[in-house]
MDAnalysis code that builds the backbone (N, CA, C; Angstrom):
import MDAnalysis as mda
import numpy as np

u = mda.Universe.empty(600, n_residues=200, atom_resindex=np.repeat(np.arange(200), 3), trajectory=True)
u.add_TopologyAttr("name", ["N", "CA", "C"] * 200)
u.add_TopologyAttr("resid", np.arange(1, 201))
u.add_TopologyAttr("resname", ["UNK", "UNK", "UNK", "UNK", "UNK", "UNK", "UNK", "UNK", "UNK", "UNK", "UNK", "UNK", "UNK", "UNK", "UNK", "UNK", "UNK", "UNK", "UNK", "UNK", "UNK", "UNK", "UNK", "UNK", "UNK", "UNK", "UNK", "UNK", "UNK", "UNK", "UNK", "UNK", "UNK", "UNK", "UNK", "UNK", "UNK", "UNK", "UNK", "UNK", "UNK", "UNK", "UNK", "UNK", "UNK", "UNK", "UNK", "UNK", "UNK", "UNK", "UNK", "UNK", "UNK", "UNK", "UNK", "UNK", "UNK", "UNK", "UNK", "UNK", "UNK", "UNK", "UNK", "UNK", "UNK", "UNK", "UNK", "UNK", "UNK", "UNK", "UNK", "UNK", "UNK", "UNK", "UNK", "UNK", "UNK", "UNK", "UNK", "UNK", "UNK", "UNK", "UNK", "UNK", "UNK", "UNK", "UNK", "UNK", "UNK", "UNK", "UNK", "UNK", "UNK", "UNK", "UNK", "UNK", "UNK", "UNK", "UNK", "UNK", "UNK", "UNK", "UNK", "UNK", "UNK", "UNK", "UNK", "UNK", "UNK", "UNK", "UNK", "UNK", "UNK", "UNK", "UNK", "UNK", "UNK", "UNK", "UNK", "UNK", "UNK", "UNK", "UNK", "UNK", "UNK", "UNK", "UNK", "UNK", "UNK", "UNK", "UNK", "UNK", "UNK", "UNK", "UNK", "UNK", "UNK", "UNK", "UNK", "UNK", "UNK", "UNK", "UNK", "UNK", "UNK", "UNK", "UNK", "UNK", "UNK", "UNK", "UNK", "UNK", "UNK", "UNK", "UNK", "UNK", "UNK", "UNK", "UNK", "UNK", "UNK", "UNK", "UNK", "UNK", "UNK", "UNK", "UNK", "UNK", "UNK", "UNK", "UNK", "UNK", "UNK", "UNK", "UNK", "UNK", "UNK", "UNK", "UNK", "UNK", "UNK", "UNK", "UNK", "UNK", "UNK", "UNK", "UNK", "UNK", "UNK", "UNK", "UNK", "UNK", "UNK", "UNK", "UNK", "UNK", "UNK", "UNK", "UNK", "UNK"])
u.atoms.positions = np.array([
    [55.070, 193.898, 149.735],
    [54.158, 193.579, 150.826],
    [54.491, 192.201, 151.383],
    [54.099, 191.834, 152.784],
    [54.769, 190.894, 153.099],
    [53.784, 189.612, 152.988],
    [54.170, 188.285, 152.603],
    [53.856, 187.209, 151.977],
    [52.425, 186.824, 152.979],
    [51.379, 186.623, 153.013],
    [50.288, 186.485, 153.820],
    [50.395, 184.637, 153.711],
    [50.729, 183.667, 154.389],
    [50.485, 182.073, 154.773],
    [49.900, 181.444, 155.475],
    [48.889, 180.700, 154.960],
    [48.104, 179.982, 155.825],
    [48.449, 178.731, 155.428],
    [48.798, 177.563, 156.641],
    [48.891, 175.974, 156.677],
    [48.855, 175.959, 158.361],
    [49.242, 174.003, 157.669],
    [48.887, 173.580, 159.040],
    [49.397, 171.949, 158.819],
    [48.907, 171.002, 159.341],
    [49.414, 169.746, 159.426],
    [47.977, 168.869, 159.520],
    [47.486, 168.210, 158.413],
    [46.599, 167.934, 158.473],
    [46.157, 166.454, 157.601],
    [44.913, 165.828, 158.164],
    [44.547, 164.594, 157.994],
    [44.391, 164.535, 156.475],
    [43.984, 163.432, 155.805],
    [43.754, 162.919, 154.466],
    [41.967, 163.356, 154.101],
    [41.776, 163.362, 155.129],
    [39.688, 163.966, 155.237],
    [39.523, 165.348, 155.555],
    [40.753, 166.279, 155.993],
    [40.880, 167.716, 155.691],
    [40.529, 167.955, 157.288],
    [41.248, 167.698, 158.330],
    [40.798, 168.053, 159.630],
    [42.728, 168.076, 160.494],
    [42.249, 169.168, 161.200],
    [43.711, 169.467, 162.092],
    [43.784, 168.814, 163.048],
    [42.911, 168.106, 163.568],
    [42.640, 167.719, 165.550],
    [41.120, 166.950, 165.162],
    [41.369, 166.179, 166.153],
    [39.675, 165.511, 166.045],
    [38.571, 166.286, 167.012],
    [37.724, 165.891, 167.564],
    [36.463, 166.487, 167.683],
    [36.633, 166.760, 169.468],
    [37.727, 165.806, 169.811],
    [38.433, 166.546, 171.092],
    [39.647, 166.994, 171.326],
    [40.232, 167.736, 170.141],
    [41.387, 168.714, 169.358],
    [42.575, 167.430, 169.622],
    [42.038, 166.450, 170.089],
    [43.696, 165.469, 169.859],
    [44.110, 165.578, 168.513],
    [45.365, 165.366, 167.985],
    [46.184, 165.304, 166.910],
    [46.451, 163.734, 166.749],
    [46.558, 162.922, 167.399],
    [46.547, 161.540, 166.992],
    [48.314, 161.690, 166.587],
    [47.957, 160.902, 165.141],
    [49.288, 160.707, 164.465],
    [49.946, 161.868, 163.787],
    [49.117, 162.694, 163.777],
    [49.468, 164.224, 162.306],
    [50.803, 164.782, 162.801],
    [51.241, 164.425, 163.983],
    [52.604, 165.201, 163.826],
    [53.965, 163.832, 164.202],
    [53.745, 163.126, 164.043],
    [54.867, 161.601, 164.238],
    [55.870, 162.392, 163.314],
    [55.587, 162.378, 162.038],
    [56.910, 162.748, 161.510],
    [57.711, 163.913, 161.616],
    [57.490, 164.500, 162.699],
    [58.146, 165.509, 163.588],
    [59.053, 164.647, 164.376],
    [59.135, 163.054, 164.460],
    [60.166, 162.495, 165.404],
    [60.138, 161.206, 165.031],
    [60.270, 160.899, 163.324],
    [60.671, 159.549, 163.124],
    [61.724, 159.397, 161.884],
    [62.360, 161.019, 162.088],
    [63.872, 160.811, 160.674],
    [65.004, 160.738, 161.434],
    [66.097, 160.714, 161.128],
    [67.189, 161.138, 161.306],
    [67.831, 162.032, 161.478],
    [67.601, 162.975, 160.698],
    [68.025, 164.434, 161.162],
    [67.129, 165.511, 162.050],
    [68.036, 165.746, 162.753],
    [67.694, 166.804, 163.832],
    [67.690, 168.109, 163.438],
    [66.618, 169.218, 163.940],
    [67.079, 170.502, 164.059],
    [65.895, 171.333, 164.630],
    [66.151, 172.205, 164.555],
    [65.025, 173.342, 165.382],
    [64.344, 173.873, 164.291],
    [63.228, 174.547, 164.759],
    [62.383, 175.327, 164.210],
    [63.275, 176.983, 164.284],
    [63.211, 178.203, 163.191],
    [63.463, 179.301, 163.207],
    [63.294, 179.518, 164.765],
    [64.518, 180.444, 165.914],
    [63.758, 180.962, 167.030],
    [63.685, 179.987, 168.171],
    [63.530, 178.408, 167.857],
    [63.308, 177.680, 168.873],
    [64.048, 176.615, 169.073],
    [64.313, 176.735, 170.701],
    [65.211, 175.706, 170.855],
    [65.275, 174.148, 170.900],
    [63.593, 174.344, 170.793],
    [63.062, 172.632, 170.877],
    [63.588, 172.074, 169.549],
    [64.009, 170.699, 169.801],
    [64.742, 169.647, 168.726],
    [63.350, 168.850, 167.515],
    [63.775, 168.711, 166.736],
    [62.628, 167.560, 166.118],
    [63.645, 166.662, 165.464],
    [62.639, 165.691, 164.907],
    [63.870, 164.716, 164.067],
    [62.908, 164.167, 162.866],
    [63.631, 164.483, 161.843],
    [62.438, 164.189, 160.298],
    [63.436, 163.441, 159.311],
    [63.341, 163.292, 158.567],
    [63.647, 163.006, 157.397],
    [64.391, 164.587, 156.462],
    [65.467, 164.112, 155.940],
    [66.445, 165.152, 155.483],
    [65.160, 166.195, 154.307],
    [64.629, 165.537, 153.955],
    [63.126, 166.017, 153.037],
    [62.650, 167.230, 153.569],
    [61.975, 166.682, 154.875],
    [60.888, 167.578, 155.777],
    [61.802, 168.471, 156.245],
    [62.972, 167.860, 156.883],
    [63.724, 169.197, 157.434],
    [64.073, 170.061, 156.568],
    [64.522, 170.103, 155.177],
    [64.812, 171.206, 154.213],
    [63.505, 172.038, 153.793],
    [62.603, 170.948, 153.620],
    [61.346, 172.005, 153.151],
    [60.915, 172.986, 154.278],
    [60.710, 172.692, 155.644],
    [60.379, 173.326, 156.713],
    [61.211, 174.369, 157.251],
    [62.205, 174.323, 157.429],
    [63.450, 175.196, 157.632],
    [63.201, 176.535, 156.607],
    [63.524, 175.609, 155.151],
    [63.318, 176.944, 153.986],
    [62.321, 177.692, 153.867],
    [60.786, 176.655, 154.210],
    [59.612, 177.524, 153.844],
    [59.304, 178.436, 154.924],
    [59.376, 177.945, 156.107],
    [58.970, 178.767, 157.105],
    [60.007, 179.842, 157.546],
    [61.145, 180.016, 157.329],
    [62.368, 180.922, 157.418],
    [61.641, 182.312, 156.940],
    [61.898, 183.101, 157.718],
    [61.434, 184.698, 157.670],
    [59.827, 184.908, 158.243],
    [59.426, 184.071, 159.072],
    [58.248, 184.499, 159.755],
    [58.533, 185.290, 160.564],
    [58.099, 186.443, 160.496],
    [57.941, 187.534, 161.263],
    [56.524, 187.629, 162.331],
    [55.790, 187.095, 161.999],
    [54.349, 186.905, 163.379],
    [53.236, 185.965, 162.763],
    [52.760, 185.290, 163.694],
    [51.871, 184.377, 163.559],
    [50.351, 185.240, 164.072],
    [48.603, 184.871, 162.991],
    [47.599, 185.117, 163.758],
    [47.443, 183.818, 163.654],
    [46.338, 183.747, 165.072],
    [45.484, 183.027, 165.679],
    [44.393, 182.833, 166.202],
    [43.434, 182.142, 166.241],
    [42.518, 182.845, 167.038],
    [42.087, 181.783, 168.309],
    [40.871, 182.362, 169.139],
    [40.742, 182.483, 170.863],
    [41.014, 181.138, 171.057],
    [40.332, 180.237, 170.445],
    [40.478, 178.481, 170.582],
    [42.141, 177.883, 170.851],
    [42.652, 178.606, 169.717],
    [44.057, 178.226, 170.008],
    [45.120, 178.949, 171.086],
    [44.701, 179.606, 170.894],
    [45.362, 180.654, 172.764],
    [45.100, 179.548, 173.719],
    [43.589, 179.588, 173.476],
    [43.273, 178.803, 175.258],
    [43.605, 177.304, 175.253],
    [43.853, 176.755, 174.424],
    [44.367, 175.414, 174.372],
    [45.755, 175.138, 174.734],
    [46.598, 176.305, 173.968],
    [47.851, 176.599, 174.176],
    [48.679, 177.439, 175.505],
    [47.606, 178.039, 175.996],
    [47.635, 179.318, 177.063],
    [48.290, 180.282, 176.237],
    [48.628, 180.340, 175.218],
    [48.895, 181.270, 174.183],
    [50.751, 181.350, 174.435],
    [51.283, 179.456, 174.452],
    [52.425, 178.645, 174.704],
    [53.091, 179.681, 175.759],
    [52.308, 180.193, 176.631],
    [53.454, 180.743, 177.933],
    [53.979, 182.027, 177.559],
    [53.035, 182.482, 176.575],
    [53.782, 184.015, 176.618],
    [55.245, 184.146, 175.314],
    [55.540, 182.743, 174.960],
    [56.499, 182.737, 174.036],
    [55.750, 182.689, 172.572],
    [55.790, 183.106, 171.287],
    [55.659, 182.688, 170.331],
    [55.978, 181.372, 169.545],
    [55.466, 180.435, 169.219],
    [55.744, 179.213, 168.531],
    [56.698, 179.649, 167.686],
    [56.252, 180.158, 166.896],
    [57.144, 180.877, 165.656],
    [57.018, 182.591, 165.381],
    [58.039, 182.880, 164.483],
    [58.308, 184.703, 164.891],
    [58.324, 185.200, 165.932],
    [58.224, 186.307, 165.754],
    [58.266, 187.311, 167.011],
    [56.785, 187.845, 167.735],
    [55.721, 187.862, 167.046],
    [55.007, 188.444, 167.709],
    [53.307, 187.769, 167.329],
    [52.477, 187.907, 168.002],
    [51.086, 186.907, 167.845],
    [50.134, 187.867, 167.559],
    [49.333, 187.500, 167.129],
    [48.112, 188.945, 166.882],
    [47.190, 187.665, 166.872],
    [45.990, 187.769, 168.375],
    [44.892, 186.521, 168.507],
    [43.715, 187.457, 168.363],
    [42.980, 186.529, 167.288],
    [41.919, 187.487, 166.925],
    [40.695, 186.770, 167.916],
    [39.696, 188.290, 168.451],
    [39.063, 187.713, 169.280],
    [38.293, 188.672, 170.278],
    [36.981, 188.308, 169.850],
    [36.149, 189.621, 170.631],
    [36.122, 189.742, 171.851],
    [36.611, 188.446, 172.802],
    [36.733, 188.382, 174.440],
    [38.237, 188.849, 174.593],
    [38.740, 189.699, 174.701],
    [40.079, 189.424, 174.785],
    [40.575, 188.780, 176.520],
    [41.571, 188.031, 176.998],
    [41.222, 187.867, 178.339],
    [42.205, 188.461, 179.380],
    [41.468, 188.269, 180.534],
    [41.294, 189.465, 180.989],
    [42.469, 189.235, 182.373],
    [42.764, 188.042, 182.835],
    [43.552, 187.330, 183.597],
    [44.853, 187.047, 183.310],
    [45.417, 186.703, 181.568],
    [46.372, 186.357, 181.344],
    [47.736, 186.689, 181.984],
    [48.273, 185.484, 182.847],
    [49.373, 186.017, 183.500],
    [50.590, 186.802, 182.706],
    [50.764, 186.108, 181.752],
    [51.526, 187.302, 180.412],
    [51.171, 188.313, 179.760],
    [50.196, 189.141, 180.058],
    [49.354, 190.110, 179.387],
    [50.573, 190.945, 179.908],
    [50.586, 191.665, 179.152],
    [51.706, 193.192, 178.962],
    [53.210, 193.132, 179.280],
    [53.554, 191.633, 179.109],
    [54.828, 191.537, 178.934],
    [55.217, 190.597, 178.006],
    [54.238, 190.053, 177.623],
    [54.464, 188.904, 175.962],
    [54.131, 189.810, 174.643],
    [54.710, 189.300, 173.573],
    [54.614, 189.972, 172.302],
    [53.235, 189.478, 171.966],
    [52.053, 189.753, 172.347],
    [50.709, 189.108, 171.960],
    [50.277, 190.339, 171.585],
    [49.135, 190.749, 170.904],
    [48.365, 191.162, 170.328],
    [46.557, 191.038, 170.222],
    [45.961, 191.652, 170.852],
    [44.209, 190.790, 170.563],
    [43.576, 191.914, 169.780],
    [42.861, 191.397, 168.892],
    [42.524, 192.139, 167.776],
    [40.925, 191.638, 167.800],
    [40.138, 192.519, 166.930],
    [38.849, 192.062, 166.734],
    [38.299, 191.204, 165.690],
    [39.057, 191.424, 164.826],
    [38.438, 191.125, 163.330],
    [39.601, 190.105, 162.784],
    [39.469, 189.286, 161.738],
    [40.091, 188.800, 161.158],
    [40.953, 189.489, 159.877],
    [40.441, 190.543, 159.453],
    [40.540, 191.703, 158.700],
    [42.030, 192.215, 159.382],
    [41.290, 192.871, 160.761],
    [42.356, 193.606, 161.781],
    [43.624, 192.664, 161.533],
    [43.737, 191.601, 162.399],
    [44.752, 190.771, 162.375],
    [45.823, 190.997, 161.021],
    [45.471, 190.606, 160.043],
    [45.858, 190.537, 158.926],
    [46.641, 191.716, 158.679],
    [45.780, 192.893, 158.732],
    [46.477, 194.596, 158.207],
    [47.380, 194.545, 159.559],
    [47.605, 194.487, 160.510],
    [48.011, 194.410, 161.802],
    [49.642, 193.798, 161.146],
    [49.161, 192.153, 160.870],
    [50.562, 191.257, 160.466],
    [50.837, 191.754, 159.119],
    [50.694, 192.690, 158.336],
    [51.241, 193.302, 157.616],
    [51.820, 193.721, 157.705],
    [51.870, 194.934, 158.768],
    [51.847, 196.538, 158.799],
    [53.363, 195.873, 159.816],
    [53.371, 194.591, 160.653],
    [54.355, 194.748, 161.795],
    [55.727, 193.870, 160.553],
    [55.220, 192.529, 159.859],
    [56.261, 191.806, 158.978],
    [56.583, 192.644, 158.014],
    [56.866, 193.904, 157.253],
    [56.876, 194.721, 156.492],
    [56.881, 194.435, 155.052],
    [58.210, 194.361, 154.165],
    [57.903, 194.368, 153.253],
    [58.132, 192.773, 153.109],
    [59.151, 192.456, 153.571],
    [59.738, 191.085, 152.686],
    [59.793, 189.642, 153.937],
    [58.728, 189.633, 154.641],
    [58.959, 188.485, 155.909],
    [57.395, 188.021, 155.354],
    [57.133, 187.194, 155.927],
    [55.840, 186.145, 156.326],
    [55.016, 186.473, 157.428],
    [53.769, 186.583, 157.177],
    [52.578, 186.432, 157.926],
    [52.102, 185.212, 157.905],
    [52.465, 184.157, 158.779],
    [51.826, 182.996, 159.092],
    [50.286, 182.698, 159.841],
    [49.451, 182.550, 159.086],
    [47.783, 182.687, 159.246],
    [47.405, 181.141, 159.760],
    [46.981, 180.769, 160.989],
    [46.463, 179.190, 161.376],
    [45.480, 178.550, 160.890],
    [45.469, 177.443, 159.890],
    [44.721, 177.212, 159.447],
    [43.474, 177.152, 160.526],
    [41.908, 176.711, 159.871],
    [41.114, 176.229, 160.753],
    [40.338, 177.838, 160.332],
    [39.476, 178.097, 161.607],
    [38.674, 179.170, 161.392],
    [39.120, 180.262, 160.849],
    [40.137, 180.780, 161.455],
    [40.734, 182.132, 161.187],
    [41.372, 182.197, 159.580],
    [41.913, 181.270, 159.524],
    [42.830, 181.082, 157.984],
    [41.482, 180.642, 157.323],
    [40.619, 180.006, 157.570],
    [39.465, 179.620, 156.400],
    [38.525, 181.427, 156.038],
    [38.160, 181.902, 156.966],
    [37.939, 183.674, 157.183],
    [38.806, 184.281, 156.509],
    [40.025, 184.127, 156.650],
    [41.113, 184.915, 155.726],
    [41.043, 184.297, 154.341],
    [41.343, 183.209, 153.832],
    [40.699, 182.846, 153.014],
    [39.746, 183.428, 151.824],
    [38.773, 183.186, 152.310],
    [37.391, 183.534, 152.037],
    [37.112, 184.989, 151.887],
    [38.183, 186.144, 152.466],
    [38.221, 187.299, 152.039],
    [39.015, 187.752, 151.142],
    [40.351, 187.023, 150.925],
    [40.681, 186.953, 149.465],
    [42.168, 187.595, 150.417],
    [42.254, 187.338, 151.718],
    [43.755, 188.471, 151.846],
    [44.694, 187.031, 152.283],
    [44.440, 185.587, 151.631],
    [45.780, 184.742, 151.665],
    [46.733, 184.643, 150.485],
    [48.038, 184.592, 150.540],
    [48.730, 184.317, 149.316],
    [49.139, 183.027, 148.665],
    [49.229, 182.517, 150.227],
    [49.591, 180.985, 149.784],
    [49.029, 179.864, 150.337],
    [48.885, 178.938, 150.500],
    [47.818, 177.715, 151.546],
    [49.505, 176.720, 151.666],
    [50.134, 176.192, 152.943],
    [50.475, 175.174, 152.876],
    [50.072, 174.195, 153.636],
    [50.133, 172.750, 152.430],
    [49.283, 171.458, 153.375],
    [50.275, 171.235, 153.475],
    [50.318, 170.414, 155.139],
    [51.334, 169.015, 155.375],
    [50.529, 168.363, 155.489],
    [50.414, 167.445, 154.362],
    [49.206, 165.853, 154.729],
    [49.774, 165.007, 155.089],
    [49.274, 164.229, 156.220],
    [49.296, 163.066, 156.725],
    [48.513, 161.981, 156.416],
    [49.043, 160.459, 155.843],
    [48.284, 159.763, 155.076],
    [47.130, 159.261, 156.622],
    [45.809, 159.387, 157.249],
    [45.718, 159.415, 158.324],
    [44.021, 159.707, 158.039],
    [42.500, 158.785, 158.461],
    [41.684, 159.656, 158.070],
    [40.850, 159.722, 159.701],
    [40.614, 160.880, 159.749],
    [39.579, 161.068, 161.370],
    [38.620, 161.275, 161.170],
    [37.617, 161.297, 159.763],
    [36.271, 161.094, 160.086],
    [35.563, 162.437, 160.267],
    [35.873, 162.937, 161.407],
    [35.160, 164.358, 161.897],
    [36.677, 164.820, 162.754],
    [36.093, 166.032, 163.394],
    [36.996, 166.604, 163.579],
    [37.094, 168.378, 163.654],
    [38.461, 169.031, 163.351],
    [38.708, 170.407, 163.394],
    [38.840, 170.903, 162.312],
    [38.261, 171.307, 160.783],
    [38.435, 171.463, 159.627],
    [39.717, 172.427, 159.285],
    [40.247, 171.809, 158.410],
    [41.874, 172.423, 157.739],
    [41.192, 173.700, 157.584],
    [40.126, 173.966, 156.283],
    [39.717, 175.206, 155.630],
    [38.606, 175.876, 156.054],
    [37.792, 175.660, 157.757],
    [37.314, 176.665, 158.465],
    [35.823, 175.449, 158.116],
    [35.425, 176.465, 158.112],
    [33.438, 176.422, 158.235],
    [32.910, 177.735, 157.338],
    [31.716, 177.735, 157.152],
    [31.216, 178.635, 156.619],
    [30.889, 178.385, 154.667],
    [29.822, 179.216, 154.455],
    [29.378, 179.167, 153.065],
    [30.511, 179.856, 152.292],
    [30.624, 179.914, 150.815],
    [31.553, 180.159, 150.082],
    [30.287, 180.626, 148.594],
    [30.755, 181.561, 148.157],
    [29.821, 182.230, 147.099],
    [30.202, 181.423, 146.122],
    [31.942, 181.140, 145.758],
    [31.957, 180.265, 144.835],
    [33.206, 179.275, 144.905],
    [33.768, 178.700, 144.352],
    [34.613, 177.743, 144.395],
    [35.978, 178.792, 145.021],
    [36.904, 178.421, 145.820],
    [38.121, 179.038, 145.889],
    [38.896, 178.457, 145.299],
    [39.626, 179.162, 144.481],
    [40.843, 178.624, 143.547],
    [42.193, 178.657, 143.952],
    [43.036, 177.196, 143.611],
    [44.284, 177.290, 144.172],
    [45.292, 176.944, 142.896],
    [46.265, 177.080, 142.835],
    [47.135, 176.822, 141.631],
    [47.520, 175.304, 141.233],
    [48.302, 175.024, 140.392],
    [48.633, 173.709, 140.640],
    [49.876, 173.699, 141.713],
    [50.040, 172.656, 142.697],
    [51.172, 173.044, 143.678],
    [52.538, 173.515, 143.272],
    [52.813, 174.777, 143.860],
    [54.282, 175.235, 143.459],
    [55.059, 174.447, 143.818],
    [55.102, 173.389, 144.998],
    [56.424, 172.379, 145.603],
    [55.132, 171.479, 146.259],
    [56.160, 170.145, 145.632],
    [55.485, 169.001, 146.610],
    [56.813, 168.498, 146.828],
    [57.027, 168.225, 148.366],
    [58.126, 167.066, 149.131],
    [57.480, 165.938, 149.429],
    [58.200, 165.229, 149.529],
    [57.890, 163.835, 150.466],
    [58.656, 163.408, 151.109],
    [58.010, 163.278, 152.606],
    [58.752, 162.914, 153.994],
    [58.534, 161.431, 154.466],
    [58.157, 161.419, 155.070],
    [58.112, 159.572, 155.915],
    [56.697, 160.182, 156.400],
    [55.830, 160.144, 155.871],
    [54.550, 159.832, 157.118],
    [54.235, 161.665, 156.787],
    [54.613, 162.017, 155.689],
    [53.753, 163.695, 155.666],
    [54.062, 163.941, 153.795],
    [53.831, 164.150, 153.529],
    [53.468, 165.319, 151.921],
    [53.478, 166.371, 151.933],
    [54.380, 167.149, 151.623],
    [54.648, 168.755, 151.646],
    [54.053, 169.178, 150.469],
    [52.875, 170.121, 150.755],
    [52.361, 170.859, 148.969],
    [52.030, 172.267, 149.466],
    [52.388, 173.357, 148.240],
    [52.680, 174.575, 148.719],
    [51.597, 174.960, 147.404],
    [50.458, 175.676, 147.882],
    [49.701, 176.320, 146.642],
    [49.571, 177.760, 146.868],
    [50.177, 178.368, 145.492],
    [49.717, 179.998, 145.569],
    [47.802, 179.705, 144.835],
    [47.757, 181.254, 145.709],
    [46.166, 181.315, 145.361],
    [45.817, 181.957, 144.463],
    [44.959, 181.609, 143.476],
    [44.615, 182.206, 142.427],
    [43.675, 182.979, 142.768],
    [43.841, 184.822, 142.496],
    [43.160, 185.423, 142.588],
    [42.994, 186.206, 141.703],
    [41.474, 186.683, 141.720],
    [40.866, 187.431, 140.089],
    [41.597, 188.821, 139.879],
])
């Protein structure tokens, strides 16, 4: 079955974007190493530290589709119809919209449920690729239903106070359990930690 991942790039106080989705500093070390290279798929350049670029390259290699949900479409315009990463988007989301100048010629997907999404990025990454889940609401929902495999943080030493929460909103029946980290890197200005999830 194919690997279910939720991360993101996030503050030292557990927030993606502040309270007017700016990112501030959380992504600098996307352009303060030396080495250059692309993301899987994309032609845009970054420049990190030989660290970040090996961990990022390796971990994220074999994404087959990213979910998301409505907040990040409309912030993004759902990046022009292209996928950030993989091939195909599944935005979870009871409005689906209705204008999108890329509607029926982008690899997008609008789904209802967070559930949907998920069996959806299963059923399309098959057996042996990645389902990349966004942190924040949707990945805290996935989460919380028990269908994530892995959580990755990129922390940024960085604190905002308030903000867009890494691990969603919402009550929790009981503690969620994470492993001790399978990989920690260290970059210039980020902390790579990769936790499988402990499930009963």
């Amino acid at each position: 079955m194919a690997r279910t991942v939720m991360g993101a790039v996030v503050s030292l106080d557990g927030y993606m974007a502040d309270d007017s989705d700016g990112v501030g500093p959380l992504f600098d070390w996307l352009g303060n190493g030396d080495v250059s290279w692309s993301f899987e798929g994309s032609d845009d350049t970054v420049s990190t530290t030989q660290a970040s670029a090996d961990f990022t390259r390796n971990h994220y290699k074999g994404i087959a589709c990213v979910i998301i949900g409505r907040r990040v479409f409309d912030l993004t315009n759902g990046w022009d119809g292209v996928p950030a990463a993989g091939e195909h988007v599944f935005v979870v989301t009871h409005e689906p919209p209705t204008d999108w100048e890329h509607a029926g010629t982008a690899p997008f997907t609008f789904v209802g449920s967070v559930e949907e999404g998920i069996k959806a990025g299963r059923e399309y990454a098959g057996e042996d690729r990645i389902v990349d889940v966004s942190a924040g609401q949707i990945g805290g929902q996935a989460l919380r239903l028990g269908l994530i495999d892995q959580v990755v943080v990129n922390l940024v030493p960085v604190v905002f106070g308030s903000g867009r929460p890494f691990w969603g909103t919402g009550p929790l029946s009981e503690p969620l359990m994470l492993d001790n980290p399978a990989q920690i890197v260290q970059g210039d200005r980020v902390t790579h930690l990769v936790y499988d999830v402990l499930k009963a």
